[in-house]
C-alpha positions in Angstrom: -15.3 -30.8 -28.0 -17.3 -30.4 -24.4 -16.5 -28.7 -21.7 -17.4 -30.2 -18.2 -16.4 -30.1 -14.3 -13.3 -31.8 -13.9 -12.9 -34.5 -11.1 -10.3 -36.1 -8.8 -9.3 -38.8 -11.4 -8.6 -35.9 -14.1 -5.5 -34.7 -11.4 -2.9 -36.0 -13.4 -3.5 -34.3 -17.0 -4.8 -31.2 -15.4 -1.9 -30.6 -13.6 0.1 -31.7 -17.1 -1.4 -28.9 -18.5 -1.5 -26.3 -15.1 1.6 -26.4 -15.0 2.6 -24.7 -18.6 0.7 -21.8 -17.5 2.3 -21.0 -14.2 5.8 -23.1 -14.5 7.5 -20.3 -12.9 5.7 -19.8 -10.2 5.1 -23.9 -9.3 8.7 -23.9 -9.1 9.4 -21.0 -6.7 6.6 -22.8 -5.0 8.6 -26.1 -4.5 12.2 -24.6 -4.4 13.7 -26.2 -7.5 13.1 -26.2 -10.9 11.8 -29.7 -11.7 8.8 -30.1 -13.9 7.9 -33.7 -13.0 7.9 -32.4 -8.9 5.8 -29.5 -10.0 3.2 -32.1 -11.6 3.0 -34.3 -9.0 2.6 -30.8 -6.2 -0.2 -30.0 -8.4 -1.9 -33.2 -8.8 -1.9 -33.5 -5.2 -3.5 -30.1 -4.9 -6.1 -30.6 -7.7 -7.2 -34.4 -6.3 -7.8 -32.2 -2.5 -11.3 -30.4 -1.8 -9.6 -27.9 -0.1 -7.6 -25.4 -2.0 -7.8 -23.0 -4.7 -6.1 -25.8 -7.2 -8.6 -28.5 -6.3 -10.5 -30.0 -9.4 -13.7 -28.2 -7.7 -12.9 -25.3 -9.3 -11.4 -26.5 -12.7 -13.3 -27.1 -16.2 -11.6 -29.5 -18.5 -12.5 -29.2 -22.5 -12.0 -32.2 -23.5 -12.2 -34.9 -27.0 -12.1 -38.0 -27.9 -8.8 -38.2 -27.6 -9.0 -36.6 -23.9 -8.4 -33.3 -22.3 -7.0 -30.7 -24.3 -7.8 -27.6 -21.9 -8.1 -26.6 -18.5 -9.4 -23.5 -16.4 -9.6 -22.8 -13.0 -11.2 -20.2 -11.1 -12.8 -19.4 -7.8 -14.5 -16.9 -5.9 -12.0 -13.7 -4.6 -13.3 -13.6 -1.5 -12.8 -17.1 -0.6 -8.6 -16.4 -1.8 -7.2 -16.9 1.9 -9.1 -19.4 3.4 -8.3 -21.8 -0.4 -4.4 -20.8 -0.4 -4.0 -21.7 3.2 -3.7 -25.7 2.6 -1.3 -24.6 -0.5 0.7 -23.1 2.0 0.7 -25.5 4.3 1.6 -28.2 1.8 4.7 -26.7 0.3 5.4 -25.7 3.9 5.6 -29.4 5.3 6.6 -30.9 1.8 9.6 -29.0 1.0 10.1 -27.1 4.2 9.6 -23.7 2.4 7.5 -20.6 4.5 6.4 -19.4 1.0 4.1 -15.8 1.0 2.6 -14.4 -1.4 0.5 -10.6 -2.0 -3.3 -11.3 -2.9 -4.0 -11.6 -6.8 -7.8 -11.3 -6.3 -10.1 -9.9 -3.5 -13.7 -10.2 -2.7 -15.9 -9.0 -5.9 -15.0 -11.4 -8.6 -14.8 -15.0 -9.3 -10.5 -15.0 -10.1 -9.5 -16.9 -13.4 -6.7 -18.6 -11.4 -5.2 -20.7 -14.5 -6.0 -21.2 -18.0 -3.8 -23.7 -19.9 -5.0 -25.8 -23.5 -2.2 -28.9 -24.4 0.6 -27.7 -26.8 -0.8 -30.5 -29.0 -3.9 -28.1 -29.3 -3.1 -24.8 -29.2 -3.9 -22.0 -32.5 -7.0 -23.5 -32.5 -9.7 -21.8 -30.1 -9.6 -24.1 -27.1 -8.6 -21.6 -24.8 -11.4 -18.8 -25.6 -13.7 -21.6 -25.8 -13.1 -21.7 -22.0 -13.5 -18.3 -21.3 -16.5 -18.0 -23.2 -17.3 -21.0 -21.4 -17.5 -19.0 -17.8 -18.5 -15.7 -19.0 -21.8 -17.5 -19.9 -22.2 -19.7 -16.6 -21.1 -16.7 -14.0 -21.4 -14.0 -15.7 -24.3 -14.0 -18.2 -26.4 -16.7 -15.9 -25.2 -15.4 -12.6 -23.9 -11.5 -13.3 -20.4 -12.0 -11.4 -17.6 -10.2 -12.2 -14.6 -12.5 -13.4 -11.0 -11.4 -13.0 -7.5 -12.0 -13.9 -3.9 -11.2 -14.4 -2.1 -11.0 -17.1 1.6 -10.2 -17.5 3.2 -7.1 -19.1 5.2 -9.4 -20.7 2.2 -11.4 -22.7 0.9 -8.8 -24.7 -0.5 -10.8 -27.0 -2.5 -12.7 -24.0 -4.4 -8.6 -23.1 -5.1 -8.0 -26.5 -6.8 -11.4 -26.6 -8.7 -10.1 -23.2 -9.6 -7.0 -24.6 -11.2 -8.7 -27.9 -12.9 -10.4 -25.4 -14.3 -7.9 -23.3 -12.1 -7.4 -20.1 -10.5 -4.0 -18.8 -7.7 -3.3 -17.3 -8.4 -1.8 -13.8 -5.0 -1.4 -11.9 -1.3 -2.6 -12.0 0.4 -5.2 -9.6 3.0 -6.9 -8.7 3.3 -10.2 -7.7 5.2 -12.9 -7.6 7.9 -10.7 -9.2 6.4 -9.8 -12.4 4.7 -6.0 -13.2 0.8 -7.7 -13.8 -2.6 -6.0 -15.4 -5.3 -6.9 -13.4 -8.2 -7.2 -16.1 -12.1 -8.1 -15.6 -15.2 -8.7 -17.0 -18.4 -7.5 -16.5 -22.1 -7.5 -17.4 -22.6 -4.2 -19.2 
């Protein structure tokens, strides 16, 4: 297994794999609930250099039999200026003025997505990825990382917590009560 930067030809099975972690929310994005439309809006997105979905800020782990797993995060303070194009592509696309409150703010680099095939999961890909960037931004670079995780995943925070992240407030956003959790250098 190796984890590397993904790259505009890895679109397509990244955004196989994004979308089982936010299907919901792809969907309110597009205005229908159509998983093959909610690939292709996210391959689009992930093949762009502009926008917090782009393969810029995704890490694939990946075999020999291709990629298994995928995470994407980016800097917090850089939130508005990356969501803008996503905005503006569901806006001319499907003709939906879409707004959403912030997840992430200036301070941390946000864990946007995290999503291993179902072909793969139960067997460590996922935390492999985190461990992944807590070594490159925090241990090499002392960032903070942060992410949400639903009230209704609890077995997603205790995974977090095992890890090392906190809790540091309650949100809601895009409908659901959310933890917002980081991770720090001690």
């Amino acid at each position: 297994m190796q984890i590397r930067k993904a790259n505009k030809e890895d679109a397509s099975q990244i955004a196989g794999l994004m979308i089982l972690a936010m299907t919901e929310i792809v969907y309110q994005f597009i205005g229908k609930e159509d998983f093959e439309e909610g690939k292709r809006f996210l391959s689009d997105l992930i093949q762009r250099e502009d926008n917090q979905y782009s393969y810029q800020y995704i890490f694939v782990a990946e075999d020999k039999e291709g990629i298994l797993g995928q995470i994407c995060l980016y800097p917090g303070a850089q939130l508005e200026a990356l969501r803008k194009p996503v905005l503006a592509h569901i806006k001319t696309r499907y003709a939906i003025d879409y707004q959403v409150a912030n997840e992430t703010q200036a301070g941390e680099i946000y864990l946007d997505t995290i999503a291993v095939s179902s072909l793969a999961q139960g067997k460590g890909i996922g935390k492999l990825l985190i461990n992944y960037v807590i070594d490159e931004f925090v241990n090499k670079k002392q960032e903070v990382l942060g992410l949400l995780v639903d009230f209704d995943n609890p077995n997603a925070k205790r995974l977090y917590e095992k890890m090392g992240f906190v809790v540091q407030r309650e949100i809601s956003i895009f409908g659901k009560r959310m933890e917002h959790m980081q991770y720090r250098q001690a």
